[in-house]
VOSELUM-990646 format. One record per residue (C-alpha): x, y, z; residue in one letter. Coordinates in steps of 0.1 Angstrom, whole numbers, plus 2048, in hexadecimal, padded with zeros to 3 digits. Each point is the difference from the previous one (the first is absolute). Last residue first. Layout:
XYZA/...
This chain:
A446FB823X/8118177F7X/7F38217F2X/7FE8077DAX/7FF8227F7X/7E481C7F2X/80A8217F5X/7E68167F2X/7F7817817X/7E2801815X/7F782280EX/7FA808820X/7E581D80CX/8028217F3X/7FC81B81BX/7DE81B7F2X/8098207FAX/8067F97DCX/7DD7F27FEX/7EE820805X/7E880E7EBX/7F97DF7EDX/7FE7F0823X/7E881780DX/7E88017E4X/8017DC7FFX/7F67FB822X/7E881C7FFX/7F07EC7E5X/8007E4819X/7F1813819X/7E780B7E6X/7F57D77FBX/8017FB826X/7E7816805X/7E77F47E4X/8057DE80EX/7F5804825X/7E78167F9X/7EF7E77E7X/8037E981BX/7F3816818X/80C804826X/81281F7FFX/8227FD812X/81B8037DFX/821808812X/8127DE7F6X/80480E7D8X/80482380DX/81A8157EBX/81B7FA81AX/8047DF808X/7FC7F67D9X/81E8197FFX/81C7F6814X/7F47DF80FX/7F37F67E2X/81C80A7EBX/81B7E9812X/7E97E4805X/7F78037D9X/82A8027F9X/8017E381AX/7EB7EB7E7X/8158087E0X/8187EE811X/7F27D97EEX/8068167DEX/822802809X/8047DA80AX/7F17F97E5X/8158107E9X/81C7F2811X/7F87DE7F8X/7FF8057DEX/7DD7FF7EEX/7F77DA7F2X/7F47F1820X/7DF81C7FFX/7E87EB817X/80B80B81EX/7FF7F3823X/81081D81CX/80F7F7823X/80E819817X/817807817X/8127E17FEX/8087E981DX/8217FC811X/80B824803X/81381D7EEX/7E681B7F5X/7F18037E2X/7FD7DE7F8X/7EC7F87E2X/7EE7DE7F9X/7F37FA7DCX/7E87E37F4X/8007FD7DFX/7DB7F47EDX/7FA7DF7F1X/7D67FC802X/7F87DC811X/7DC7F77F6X/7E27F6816X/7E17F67F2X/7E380881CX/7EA8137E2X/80381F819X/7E8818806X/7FD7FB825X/7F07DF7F8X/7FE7F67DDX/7FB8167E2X/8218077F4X/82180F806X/8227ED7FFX/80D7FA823X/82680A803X/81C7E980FX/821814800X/81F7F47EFX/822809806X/81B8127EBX/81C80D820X/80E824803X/81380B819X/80B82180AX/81D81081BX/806822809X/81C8187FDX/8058277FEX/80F81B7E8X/7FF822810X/7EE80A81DX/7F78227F0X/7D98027FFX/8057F17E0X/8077DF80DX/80E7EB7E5X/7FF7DC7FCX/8107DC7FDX/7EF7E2804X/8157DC80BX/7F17E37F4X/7F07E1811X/7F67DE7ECX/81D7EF812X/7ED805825X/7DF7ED7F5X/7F77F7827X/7F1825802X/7EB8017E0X/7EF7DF804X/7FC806825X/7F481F7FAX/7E57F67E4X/7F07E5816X/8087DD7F2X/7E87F17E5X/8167DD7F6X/8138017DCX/81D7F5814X/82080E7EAX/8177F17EDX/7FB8147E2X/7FB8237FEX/7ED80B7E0X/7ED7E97F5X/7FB7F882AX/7EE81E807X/805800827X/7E3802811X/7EA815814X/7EB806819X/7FA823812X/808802824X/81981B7FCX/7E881A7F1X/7FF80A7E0X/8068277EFX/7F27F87DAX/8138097E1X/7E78037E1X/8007FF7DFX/7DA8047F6X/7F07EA7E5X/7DD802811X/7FF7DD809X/82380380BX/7F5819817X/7E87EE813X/8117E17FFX/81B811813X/7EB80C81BX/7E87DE808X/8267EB800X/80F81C813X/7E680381BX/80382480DX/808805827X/8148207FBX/8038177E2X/81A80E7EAX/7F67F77DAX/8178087E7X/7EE8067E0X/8137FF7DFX/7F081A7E9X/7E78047E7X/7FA81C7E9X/7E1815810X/7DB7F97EFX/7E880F820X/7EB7E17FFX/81E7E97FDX/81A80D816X/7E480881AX/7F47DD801X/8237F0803X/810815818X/7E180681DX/7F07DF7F2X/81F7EF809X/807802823X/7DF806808X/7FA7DC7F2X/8197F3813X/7F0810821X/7E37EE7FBX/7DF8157F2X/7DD80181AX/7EC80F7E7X/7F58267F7X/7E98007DFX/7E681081CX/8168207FEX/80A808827X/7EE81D80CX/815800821X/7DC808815X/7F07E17E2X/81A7EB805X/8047FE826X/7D87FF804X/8007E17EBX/81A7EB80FX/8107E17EBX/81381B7EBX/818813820X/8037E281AX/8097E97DDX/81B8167FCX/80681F7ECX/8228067F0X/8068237EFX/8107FD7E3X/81481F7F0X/81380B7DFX/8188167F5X/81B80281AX/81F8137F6X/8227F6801X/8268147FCX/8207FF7F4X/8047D6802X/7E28007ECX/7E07F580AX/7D68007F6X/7F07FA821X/7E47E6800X/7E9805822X/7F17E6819X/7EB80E81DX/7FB7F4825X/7EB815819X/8067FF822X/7FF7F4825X/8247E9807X/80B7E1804X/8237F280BX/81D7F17F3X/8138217F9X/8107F67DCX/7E07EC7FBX/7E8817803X/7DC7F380AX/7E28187F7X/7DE7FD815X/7E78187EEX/7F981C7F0X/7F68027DCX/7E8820800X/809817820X/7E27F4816X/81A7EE81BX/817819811X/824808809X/80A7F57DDX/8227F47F7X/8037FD7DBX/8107E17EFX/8147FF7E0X/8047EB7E2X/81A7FC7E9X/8027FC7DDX/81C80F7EBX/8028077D8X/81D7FC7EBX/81B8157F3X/7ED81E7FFX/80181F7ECX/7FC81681CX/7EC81D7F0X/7F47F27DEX/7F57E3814X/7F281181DX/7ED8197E9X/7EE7DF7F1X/7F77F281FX/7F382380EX/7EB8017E1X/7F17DC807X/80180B825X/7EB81C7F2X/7EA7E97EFX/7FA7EB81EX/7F381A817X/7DD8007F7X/7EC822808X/7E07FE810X/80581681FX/7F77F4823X/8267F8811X/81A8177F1X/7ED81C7EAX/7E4801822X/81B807816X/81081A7EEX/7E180F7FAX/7F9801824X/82280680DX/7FF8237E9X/7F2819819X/81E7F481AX/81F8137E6X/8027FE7DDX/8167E57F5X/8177FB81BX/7E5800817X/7F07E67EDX/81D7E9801X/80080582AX/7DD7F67FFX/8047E37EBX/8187F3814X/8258017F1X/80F7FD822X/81F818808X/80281D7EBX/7EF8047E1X/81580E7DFX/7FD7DF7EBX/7E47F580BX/7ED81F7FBX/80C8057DDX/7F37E27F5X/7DD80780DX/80681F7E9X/8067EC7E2X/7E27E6808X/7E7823808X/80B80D7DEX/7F57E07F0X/7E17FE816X/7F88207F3X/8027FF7E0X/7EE7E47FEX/8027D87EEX/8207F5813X/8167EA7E6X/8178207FCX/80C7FF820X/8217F77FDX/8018177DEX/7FE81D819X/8277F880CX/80B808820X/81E817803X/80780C822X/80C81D80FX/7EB81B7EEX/7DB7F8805X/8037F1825X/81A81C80BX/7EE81B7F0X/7DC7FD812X/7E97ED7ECX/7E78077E5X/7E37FA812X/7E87E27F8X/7E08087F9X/7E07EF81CX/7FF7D77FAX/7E17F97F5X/7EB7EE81AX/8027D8800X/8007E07EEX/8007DD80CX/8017E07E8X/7F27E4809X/
């Protein structure tokens, strides 16, 4: 159901700072069917980009045009009918031009909320703290570079607390198309789908997300033809590809134990720090396995129950000295050189790096209406601001290690 409201009011012009200091470009919002609301998207912009502190609503709007515009600002972001996918198509594009990415990076990201009525809050583990906390999770695709990385597209994960409850959708105004969607599938759809309705060249994706099932993941993007290197964890099983390493057990063993007991496989990865470290070490190993994939089909699940082993390379990278890798990646691309990708694998701290110094900044965890629509439309400008930002000032911004070329053999 579709929920409209008032007019907005005229959007003023802007005091010098927000028209002068930043340049947003009007073709972002070209896809927006009013004069108004396209002026009201720029200035929106604006306000995220020169507002201190939280990017509330509130505090946007008084960037704008002071308290008398919270209203219309309010109503543009969570009751207005425009769709935000065509100006993450434009943003898509703009990213591309701007960034010219090496691949594309998946990660998710979870939002601590105090509350419980934002839309998409609930009970979120993270791993790398081991405990659970109140918030919203949402997947996004960043197009990446090691200059710079800009997120294009958003997935907002609703559980079964959020779909299976009637008066939760209809106070969030969650579209009744909405269905309970794995984490796999977010994965991919928020990559995959956009790539292909918005008509962007294709990339390797390099997906950097906890507690994913690598045989349900990588099926998913081989189906769609997509190279993909996909962060695993530990516990995954594996085995050896024996057509091309012989001798070994062609037993399922967990992909760190394969990795770690593999010592002659290692090589020695050389790099430059170009925040002035100089040339430092790490180690790499790379080993053709075979993971166990379930081809789709109409039986339970959606799968047809067939199994079939898919060769991908299973790489573990060290970056710091210590028994166990740092982490482990499966890809499907054997034929690029190993320290390719191993550079396109650190395209994922170049997306840390830039969220925490920009995402941070223009809003994208700040959003605390409790619409769905809301929720996306704001997220969509504070990725524009993200671009915007970065285009304005990536030279300000500390590069993050580059992979050289120079790959040895370590022994075993």
């Amino acid at each position: 159901m579709e929920v409209r409201s008032a007019q907005p009011g005229p959007v003023p012009s802007g005091t010098a700072a927000l028209a002068d200091d930043w340049d947003v470009e009007p073709e972002l919002f070209a896809s927006l069917a009013r004069n108004d609301q396209r002026r009201m998207a720029e200035q929106y912009v604006r306000g995220l980009l020169a507002a201190e502190g939280r990017k509330t609503l509130r505090n946007v709007a008084e960037q704008i045009g002071g308290k008398a515009l919270q209203q219309s600002v309010h109503h543009f972001i969570t009751a207005s009918s425009w769709n935000w996918a065509p100006v993450r198509g434009a943003l898509a594009r703009l990213a591309d031009e701007v960034v010219r990415p090496q691949a594309w990076v998946v990660n998710s990201t979870v939002i601590p909320k105090a509350g419980i009525h934002s839309v998409g809050v609930d009970q979120q583990f993270l791993p790398h703290l081991g405990q659970t906390v109140n918030g919203q999770r949402a997947f996004s695709a960043w197009s990446a570079s090691e200059r710079m990385s800009v997120p294009f597209n958003w997935s907002l994960v609703l559980s079964r607390n959020w779909l299976e409850d009637p008066a939760r959708r209809s106070r969030a105004h969650i579209p009744a198309a909405s269905r309970v969607v794995s984490l796999e599938e977010h994965a991919g759809s928020v990559a995959l789908e956009a790539a292909e309705a918005w008509g962007l060249r294709r990339r390797p994706v390099v997906v950097d997300v906890d507690g994913l099932d690598a045989g349900t993941t990588v099926g998913r993007f081989a189906r769609a033809g997509a190279s993909l290197l996909l962060r695993i964890d530990g516990a995954t099983p594996l085995r050896v590809d024996g057509s091309l390493l012989q001798g070994y057990s062609d037993k399922e063993v967990p992909a760190l134990s394969l990795i770690s007991s593999m010592k002659r496989m290692r090589r020695q990865v050389e790099w430059s720090d170009a925040r002035g470290g100089g040339m430092q070490l790490g180690v790499v190993s790379a080993i053709p396995v075979l993971l166990a994939c379930q081809a789709p089909g109409s039986g339970p699940g959606g799968g047809s129950g067939v199994v079939h082993h898919r060769p991908m390379l299973l790489i573990g990278d060290w970056r710091s000295s210590g028994r166990w890798p740092s982490r482990l990646w499966l890809t499907d691309s054997r034929r690029l050189p190993l320290i390719t990708l191993l550079r396109l694998t650190r395209l994922t701290d170049v997306v840390e790096r830039d969220f925490a110094e920009i995402s941070e900044h223009t809003g994208v965890r700040d959003f605390a209406g409790r619409s769905f629509q809301g929720w996306h439309r704001h997220i969509t400008l504070a990725s524009v601001a993200h671009l915007v930002a970065a285009r304005a000032g990536t030279r300000r911004f500390p590069a993050r290690r580059r992979v050289t070329g120079s790959v040895t053999p370590l022994c075993a």
